[in-house]
C-alpha positions in Angstrom: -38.3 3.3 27.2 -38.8 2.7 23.4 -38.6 5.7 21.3 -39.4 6.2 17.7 -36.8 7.1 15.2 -38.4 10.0 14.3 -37.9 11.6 18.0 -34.9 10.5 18.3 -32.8 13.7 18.0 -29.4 12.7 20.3 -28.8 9.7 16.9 -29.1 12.9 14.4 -26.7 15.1 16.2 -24.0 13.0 15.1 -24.9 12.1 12.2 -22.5 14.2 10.2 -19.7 12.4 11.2 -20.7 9.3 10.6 -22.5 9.6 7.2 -20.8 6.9 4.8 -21.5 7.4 1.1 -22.1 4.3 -0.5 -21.1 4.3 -4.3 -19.5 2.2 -6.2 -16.3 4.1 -7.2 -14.9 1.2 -9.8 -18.3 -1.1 -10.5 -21.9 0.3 -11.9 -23.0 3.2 -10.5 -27.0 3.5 -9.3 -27.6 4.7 -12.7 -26.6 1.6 -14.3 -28.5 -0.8 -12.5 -31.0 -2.6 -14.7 -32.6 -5.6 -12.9 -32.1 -7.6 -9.3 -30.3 -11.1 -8.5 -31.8 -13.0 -6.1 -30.3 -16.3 -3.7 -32.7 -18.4 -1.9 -32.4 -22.0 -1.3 -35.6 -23.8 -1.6 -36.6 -26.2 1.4 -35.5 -28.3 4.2 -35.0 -31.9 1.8 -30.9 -32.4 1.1 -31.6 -31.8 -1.9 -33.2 -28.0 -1.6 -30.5 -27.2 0.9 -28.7 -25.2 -1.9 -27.8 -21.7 -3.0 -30.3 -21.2 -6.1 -30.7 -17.8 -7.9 -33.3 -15.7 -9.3 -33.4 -12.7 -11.5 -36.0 -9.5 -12.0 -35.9 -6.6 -14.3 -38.2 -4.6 -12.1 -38.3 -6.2 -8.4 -41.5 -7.5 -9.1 -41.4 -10.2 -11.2 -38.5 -13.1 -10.5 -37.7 -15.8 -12.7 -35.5 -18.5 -11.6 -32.0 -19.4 -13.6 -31.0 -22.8 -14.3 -34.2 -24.3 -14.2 -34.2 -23.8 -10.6 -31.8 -26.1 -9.7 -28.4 -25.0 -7.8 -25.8 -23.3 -8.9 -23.4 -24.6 -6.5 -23.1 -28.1 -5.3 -23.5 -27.4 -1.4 -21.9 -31.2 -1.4 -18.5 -29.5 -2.6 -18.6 -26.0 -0.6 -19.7 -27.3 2.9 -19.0 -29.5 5.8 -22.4 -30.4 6.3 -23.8 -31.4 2.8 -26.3 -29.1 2.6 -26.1 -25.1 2.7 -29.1 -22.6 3.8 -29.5 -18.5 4.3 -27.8 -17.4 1.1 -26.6 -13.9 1.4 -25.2 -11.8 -1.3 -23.3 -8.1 -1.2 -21.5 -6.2 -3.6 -17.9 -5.0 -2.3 -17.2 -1.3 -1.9 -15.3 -1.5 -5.0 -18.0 -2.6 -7.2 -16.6 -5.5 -8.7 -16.5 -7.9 -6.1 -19.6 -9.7 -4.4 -19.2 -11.6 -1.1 -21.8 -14.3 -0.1 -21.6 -16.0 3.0 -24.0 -19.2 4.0 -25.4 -21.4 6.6 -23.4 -24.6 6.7 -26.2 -26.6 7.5 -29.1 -29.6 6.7 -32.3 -29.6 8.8 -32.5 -33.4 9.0 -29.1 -33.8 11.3 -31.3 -31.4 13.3 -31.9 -27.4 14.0 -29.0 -27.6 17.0 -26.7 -29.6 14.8 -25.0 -27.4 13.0 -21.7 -25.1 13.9 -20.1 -23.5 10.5 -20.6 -21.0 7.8 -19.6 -20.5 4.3 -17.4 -17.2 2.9 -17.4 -16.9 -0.7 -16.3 -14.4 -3.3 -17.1 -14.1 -7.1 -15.7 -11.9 -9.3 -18.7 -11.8 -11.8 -21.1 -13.7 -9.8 -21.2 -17.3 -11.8 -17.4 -18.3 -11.0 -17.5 -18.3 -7.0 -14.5 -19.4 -4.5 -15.0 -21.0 -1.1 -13.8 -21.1 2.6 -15.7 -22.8 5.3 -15.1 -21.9 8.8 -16.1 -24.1 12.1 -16.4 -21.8 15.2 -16.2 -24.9 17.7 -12.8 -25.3 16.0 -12.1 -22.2 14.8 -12.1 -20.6 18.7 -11.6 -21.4 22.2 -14.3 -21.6 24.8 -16.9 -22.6 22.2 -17.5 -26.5 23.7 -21.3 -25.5 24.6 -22.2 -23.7 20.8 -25.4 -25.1 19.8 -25.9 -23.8 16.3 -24.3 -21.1 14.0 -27.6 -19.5 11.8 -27.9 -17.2 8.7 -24.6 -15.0 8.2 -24.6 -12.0 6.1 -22.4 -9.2 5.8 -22.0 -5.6 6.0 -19.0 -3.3 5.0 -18.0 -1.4 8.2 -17.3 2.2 7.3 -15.5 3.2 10.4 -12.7 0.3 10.4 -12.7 0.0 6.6 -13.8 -4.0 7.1 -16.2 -6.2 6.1 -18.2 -7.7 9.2 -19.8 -11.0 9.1 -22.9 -11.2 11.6 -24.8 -14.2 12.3 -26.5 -15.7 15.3 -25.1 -18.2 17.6 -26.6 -20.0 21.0 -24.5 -21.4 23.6 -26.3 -24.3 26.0 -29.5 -23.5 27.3 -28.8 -19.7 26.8 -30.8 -17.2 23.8 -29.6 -16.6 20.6 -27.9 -13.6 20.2 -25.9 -11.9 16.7 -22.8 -12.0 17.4 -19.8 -10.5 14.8 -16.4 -10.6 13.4 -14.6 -8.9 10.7 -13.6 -10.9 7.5 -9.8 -10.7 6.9 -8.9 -9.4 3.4 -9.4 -12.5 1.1 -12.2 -13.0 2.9 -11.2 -16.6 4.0 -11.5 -16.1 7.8 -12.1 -14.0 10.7 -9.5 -11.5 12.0 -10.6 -12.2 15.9 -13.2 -13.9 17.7 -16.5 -13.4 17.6 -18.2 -10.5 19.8 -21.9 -9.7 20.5 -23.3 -7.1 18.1 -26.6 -7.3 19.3 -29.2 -8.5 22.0 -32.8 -7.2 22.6 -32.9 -5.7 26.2 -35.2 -8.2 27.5 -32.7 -10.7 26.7 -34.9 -13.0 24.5 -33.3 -14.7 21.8 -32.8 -12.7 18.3 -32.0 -14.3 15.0 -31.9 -14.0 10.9 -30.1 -10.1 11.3 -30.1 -8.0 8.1 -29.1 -4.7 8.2 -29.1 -1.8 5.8 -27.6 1.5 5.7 -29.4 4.0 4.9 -29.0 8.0 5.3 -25.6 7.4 7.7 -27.7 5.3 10.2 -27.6 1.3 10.5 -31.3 -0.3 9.9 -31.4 -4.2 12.3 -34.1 -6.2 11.4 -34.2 -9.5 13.2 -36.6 -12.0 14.0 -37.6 -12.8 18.0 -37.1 -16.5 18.0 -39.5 -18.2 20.4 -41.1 -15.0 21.6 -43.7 -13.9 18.8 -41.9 -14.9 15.7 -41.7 -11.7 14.0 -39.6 -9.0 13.1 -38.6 -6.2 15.1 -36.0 -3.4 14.2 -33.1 -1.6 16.2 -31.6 1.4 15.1 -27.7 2.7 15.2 -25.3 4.9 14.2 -22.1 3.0 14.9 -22.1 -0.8 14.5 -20.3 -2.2 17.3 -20.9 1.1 19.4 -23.6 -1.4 21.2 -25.9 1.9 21.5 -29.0 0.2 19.4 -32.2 2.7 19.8 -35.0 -0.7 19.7 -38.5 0.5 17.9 -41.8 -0.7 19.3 -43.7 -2.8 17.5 -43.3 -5.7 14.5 -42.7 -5.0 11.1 -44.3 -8.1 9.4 -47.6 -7.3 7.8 -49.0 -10.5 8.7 -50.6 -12.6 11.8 -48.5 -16.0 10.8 -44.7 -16.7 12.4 -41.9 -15.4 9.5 -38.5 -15.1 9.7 -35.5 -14.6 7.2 -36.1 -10.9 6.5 -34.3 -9.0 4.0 -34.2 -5.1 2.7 -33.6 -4.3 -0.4 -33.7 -0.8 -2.4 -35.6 -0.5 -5.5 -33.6 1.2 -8.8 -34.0 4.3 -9.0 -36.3 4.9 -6.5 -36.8 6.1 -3.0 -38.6 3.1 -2.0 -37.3 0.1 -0.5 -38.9 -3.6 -0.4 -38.5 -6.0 3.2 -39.2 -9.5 2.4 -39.7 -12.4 4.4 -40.4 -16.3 4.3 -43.8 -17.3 5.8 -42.7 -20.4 6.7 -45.7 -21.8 8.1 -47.9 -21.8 5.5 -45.4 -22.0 2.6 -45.3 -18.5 1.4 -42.7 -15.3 0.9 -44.2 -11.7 1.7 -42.8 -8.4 0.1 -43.5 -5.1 2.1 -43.1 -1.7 0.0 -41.2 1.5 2.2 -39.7 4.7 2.1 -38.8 5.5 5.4 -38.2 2.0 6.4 -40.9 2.2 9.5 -44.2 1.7 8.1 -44.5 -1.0 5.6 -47.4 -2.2 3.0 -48.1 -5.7 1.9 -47.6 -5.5 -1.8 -48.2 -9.1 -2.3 -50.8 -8.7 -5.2 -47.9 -7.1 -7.5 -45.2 -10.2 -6.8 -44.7 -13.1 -9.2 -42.0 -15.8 -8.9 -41.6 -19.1 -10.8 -40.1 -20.7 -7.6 -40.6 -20.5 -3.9 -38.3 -19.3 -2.4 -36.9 -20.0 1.3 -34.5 -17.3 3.3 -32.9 -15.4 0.9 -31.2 -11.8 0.0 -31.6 -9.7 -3.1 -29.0 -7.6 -4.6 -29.4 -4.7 -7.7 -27.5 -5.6 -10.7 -26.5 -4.1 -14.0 -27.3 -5.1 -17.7 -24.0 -6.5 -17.8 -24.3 -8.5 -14.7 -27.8 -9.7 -16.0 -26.1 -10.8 -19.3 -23.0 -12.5 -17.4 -25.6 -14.3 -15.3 -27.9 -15.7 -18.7 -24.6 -16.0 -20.7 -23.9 -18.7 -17.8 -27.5 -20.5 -16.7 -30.0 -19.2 -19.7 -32.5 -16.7 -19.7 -35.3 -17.4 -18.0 -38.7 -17.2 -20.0 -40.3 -14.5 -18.8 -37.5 -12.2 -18.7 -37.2 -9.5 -21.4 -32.8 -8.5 -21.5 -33.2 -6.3 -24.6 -31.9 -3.1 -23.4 -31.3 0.4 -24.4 -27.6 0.9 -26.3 -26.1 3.8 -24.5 -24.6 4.3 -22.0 -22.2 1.7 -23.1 -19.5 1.3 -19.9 -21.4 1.3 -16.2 -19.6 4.1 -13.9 -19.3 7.6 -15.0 -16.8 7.6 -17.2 -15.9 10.6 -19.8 -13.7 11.7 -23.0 -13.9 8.6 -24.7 -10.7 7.2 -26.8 -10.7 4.9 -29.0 -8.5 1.7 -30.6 -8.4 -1.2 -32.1 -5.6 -3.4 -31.6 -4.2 -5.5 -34.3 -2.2 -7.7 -31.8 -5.4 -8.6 -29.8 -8.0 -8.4 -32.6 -10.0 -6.6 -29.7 -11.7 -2.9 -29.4 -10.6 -0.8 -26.4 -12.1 2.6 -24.3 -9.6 4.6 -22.7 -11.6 7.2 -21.2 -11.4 10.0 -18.5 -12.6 8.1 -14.7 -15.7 10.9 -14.2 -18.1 11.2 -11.3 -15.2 13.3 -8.8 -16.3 16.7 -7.6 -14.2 19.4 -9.8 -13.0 17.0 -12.4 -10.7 15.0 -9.6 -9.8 12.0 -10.6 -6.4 10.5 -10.7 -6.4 7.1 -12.6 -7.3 5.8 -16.0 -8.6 2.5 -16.7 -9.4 0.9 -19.9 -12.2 -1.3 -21.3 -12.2 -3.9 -23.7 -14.6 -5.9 -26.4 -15.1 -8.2 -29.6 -18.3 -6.7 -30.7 -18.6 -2.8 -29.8 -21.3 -4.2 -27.0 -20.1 -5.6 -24.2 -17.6 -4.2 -22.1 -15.1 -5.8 -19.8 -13.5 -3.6 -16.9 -9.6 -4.0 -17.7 -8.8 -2.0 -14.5 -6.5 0.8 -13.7 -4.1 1.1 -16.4 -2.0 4.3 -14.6 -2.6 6.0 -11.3 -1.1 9.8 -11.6 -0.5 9.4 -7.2 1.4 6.0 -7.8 3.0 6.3 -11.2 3.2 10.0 -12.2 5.4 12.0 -9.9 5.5 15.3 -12.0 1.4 15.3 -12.4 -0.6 13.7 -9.4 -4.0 15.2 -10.2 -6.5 15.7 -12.5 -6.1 12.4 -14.7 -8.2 14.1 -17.6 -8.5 13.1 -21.6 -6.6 10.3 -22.6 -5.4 9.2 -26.1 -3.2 6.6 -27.5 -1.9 4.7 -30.6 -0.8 1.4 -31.3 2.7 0.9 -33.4 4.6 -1.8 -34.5 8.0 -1.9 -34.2 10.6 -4.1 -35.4 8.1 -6.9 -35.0 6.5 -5.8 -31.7 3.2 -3.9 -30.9 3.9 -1.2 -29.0 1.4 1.2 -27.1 1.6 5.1 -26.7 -0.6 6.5 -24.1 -1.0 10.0 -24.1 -2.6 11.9 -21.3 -3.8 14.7 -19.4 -1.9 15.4 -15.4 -1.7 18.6 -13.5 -3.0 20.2 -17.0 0.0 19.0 -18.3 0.3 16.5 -21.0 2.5 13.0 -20.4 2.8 9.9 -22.6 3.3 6.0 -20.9 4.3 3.2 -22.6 3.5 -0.7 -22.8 3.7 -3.7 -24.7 -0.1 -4.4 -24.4 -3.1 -2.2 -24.8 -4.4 -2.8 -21.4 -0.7 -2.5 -19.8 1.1 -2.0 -17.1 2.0 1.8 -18.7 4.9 3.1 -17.7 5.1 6.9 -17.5 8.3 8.8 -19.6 9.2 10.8 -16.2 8.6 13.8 -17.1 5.7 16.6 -19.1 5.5 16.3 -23.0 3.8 19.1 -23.4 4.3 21.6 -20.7 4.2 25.1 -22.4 2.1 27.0 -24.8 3.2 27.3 -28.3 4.3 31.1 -29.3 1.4 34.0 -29.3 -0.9 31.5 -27.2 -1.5 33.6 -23.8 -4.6 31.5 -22.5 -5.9 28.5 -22.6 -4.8 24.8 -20.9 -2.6 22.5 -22.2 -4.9 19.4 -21.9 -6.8 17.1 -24.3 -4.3 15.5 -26.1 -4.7 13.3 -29.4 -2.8 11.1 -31.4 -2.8 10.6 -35.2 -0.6 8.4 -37.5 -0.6 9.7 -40.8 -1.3 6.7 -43.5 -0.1 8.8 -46.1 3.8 9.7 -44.7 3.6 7.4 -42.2 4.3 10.4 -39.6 2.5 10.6 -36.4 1.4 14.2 -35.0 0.3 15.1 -31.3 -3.0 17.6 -30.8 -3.7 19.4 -27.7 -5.1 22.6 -26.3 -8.2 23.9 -24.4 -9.0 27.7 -25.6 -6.7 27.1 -28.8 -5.5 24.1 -31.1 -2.1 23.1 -31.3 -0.3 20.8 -33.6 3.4 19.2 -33.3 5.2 15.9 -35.2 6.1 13.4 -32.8 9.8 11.7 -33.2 10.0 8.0 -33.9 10.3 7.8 -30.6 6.8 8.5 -30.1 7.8 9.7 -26.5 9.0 13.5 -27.6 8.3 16.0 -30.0 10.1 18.2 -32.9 9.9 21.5 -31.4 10.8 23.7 -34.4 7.0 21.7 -36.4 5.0 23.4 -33.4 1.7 24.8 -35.2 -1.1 26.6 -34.3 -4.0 25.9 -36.0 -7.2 26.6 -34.4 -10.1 26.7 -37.0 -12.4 29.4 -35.2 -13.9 31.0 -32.2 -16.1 27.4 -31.8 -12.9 25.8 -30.7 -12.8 24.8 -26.8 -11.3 21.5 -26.6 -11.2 18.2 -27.5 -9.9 17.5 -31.0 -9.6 14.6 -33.0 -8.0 13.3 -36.2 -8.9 11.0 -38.5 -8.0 10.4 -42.3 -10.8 8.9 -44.9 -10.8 9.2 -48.6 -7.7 11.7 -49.1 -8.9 14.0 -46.6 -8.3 14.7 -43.0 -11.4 15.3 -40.7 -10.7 17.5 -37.6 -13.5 17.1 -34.9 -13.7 19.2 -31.3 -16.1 20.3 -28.7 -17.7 23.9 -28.5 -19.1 25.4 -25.2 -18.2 24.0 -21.8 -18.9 20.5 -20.8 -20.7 21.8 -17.9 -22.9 23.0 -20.7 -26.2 21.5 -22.1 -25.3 22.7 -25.5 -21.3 21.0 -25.3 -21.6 19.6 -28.6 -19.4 19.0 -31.7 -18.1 20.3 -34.9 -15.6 19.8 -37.5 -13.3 20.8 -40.2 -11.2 19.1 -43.3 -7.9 19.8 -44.4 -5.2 18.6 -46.9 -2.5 18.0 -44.8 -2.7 17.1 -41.3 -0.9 20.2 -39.9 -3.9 22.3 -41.9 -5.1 24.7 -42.2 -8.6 23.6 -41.8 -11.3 23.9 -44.0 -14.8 24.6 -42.4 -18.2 23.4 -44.4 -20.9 25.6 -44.0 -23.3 23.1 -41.8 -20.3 22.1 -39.4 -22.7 20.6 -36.3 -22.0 17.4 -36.3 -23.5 16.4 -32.5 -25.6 18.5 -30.1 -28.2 17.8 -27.2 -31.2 16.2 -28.2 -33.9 17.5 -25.5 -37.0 15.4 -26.7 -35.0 12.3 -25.6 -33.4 14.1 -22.2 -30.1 13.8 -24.1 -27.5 16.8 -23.2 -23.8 17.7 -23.0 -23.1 15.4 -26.3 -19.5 16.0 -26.9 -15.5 15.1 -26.5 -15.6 12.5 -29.0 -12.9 10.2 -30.7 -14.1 8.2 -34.1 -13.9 4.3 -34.7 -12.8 3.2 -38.5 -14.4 -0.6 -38.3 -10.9 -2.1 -40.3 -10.9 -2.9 -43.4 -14.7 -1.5 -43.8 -16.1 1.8 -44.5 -18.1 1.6 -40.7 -17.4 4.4 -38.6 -18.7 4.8 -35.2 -18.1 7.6 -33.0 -17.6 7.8 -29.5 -18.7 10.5 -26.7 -20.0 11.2 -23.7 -23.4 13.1 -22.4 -24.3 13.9 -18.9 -25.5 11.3 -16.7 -29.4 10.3 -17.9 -31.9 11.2 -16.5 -30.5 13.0 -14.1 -27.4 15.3 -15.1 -30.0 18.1 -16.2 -31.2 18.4 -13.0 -27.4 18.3 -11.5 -26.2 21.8 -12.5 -22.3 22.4 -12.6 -21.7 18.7 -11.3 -23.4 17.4 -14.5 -20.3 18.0 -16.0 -18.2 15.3 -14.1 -21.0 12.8 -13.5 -20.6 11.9 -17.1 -21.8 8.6 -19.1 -20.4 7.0 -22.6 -21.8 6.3 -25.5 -21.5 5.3 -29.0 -23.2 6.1 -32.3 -22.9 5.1 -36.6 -21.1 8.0 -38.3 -21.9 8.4 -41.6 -20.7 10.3 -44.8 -22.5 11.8 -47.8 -21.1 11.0 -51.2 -18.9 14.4 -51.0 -17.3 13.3 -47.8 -19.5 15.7 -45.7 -20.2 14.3 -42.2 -23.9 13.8 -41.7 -24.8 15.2 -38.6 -25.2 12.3 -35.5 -28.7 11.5 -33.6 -27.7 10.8 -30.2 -29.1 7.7 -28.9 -30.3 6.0 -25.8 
């Protein structure tokens, strides 16, 4: 008996326990994604047989890269010389997409074919390849007919990616059968099993599933018995317990096949396509609850048409990446906002520019963990201030810090060269203590010192945390000075060694009752500029101020008008604050780094604004008296 999802209540019992959060711990997060990438291949000459892409800013409007022509030579990736079915998904971690193809061309025949394509990109313009042959892959396959449209799916009970695809055998129906990718994604780690067969037995082909609320959405088509697209419902993947809907989902009298589901940005909605192969044509469907679907057709344009394909959300960088590499399309508008300016939820921004690399760099707190979490810092790098690369994890506290383990918070470092050689100094928050790592590059390996730098509160200090450190070499004696403290400011000279202090130069010098955390240094024009965050940054109103001095052990002067940045609610903007400050060398350009709470939605977040966190980066600018002028946070 067919029953309809909505009545189903046995599936939502268990639900709970089988709910998989899909984010995108080291890649963009859903806030970041600006546009769509798109993979079709275009007909059934040789010479169509090809993976092709497409982009969209709003999943409405497509324009084809690299004139429409391929971007890989299916001559060079398959068996067959020709390739068919692209399908493209982003890895759990963010960074790495996995396509997998049809090895296949039409003219040797629909029953000809027995192979399929893995591949994994990086960046998604430099792609590696492995083709595997089930005949001669696996035993008992001597009656396997054809080998159709492969996708895959990340499996959240084994922790593997699966690889589904139809296959017939002789005279029998097609069914989706499955088999999880080994790591590299080169192979299979066992033959292939059945994942799924309609109960009447009738052959089922082109499977695409989505997750989507901790249950499994199957779309297929029903070769040879009405041509259209039906869906089956599941918890578990290979738990074969599939709850079958009545009816089709295609909005349209004519035979399709090659359906795909995609979710809009930042929306509830979600699109199912599919190719109208008998009178030339693709259809897009609209959704929200991924039952009832509405032809929106009319609101579609594409420079290209497009045969079975899959769609994928992207971010700006992606987008650029893909243009940098096959042009931009006419058509397509890439001028995007400034800030944020890394994707991921990232927080207290540092700062540096390395002389040995000529290159900027981000060391920032890894944000978007309930209760401030984390336990790794990464870096980022860049040659103009705009685009970021994703160095990686630079130190892991649970790998490489066995006196702090938690809370990877607030990081600061400084370059120095000595005897010759550029050395790094990494200072950072563990365990609300403070450690310091070394390396011989700015993006690493760090190695930690083995033990706390700063483990204790300097003399009369009761409260506070001894987090947030920050690093400043004095051009003037050539001295370099550690800063730290939450709830007070505290002040020490580092020995050459950079890796330990002189106790007896401990200071105290917190300017006034605005002082929560945060601090920065920097020296401009014979004075020294001391910058921190006031309020919480769980707070709307976090925000910054700052001081002068003399010397940089103080004391501190503060100007009158000492707000520097604060919230800017006409433009959604809050939680501006934990900044560093960029000198561009060898110029009077300053920039200053920060972060705000995730826009648009950290407002609307409460406490958890204040670890769902995004960076961004502003001009600083001075009046002729050295005052800073305060900042307009942008978007």
């Amino acid at each position: 008996m067919y029953m309809r999802f909505t009545i189903i209540t046995f599936l939502l019992i268990n639900i709970a326990a089988s709910v998989f959060a899909q984010g995108y711990k080291y890649g963009p997060a859903d806030k970041d994604f600006a546009g769509y990438l798109f993979a079709y291949f275009k007909g059934n000459a040789v010479e169509d047989e090809a993976v092709c892409f497409a982009i969209s800013t709003d999943g409405y409007t497509y324009r084809a890269l690299n004139n429409n022509q391929p971007v890989l030579d299916s001559k060079k990736i398959s068996k067959t010389g020709g390739v068919r079915d692209p399908h493209i998904l982003r890895g759990e971690d963010g960074k790495t997409f996995y396509m997998v193809i049809t090895d296949m061309t039409s003219s040797s025949g629909w029953d000809s074919n027995r192979g399929m394509i893995l591949l994994t990109s990086q960046d998604l313009t430099n792609w590696s390849h492995s083709r595997i042959d089930i005949q001669e892959r696996f035993k008992g396959q001597e009656d396997l007919k054809r080998v159709w449209a492969p996708q895959t799916i990340f499996d959240p009970a084994v922790g593997k990616y699966m690889v589904y695809w139809s296959m017939q055998h002789g005279a029998g129906a097609d069914i989706i059968y499955y088999a999880y990718a080994n790591k590299e994604f080169t192979d299979f780690e066992a033959e292939p099993k059945v994942l799924y067969l309609p109960r009447n037995g009738k052959s089922c082909i082109d499977g695409d599933i989505i997750l989507k609320n901790g249950l499994f959405y199957l779309f297929y088509k029903t070769e040879g018995h009405g041509n259209g697209i039906k869906l089956a419902i599941t918890d578990s993947l290979t738990s074969g317990k599939w709850i079958e809907q009545p009816g089709y989902k295609q909005q349209t009298k004519d035979a399709v096949e090659g359906s795909s589901v995609f979710k809009l940005n930042h929306s509830d909605q979600y699109i199912l396509m599919y190719d109208v192969y008998g009178v030339g044509k693709y259809q897009f469907c609209v959704s929200e609850d991924l039952d009832r679907f509405k032809v929106i057709d009319h609101e579609i344009d594409m420079d290209f048409h497009p045969r079975h394909g899959s769609i994928i959300p992207v971010s700006r960088q992606e987008l650029l990446n893909l243009t940098a590499k096959w042009g931009t399309p006419k058509g397509i508008n890439l001028t995007f906002k400034k800030n944020p300016i890394l994707d991921g939820f990232y927080a207290d921004p540092d700062v540096l520019y390395s002389n040995k690399t000529n290159a900027y760099y981000i060391y920032p707190t890894s944000d978007g963990f309930d209760g401030w979490g984390g336990h790794y810092f990464k870096t980022f790098s860049s040659s103009d201030l705009k685009n970021w690369k994703d160095e990686g994890v630079i130190l892991d506290l649970k790998k490489d810090v066995h006196w702090g383990p938690r809370h990877a918070w607030a990081p600061t470092i400084t370059e120095k060269k000595i005897k010759g050689d550029y050395k790094y100094y990494y200072y950072f928050t563990a365990a609300q203590k403070i450690g310091v790592a070394v390396s011989d590059l700015p993006t690493g390996p760090f190695k930690d010192s083995g033990k706390p730098l700063i483990d204790f509160k300097p003399a009369g200090i009761t409260g506070g945390q001894e987090i947030d450190p920050a690093v400043f070499n004095d051009p003037k004696s050539g001295k370099s000075y550690l800063y730290w403290g939450n709830g007070y400011l505290a002040v020490a000279e580092l020995n050459k060694d950079m890796i330990s202090i002189k106790k007896n130069t401990v200071k105290v010098l917190t300017p006034d009752k605005t002082f929560r955390e945060g601090i920065y240094v920097f020296y401009r024009h014979g004075l020294y500029y001391f910058m921190w965050s006031e309020e919480d940054t769980r707070s709307e109103n976090y925000r910054v101020r700052y001081g002068t001095s003399n010397s940089p052990d103080g004391p501190i002067t503060i100007p009158q008008h000492n707000l520097i940045l604060q919230k800017d609610a006409a433009q959604g903007i809050y939680g501006t604050g934990h900044n560093s400050v960029l000198q561009i060398p060898g110029t009077d350009e300053w920039y200053i780094l920060y972060h705000r709470f995730n826009y648009p939605d950290g407002i609307n977040m409460g406490d958890a604004a204040g670890y769902n966190r995004e960076v961004c980066i502003d001009r600083l600018y001075f009046d002729a008296q050295g005052a800073v002028i305060p900042v307009i946070p942008t978007h």
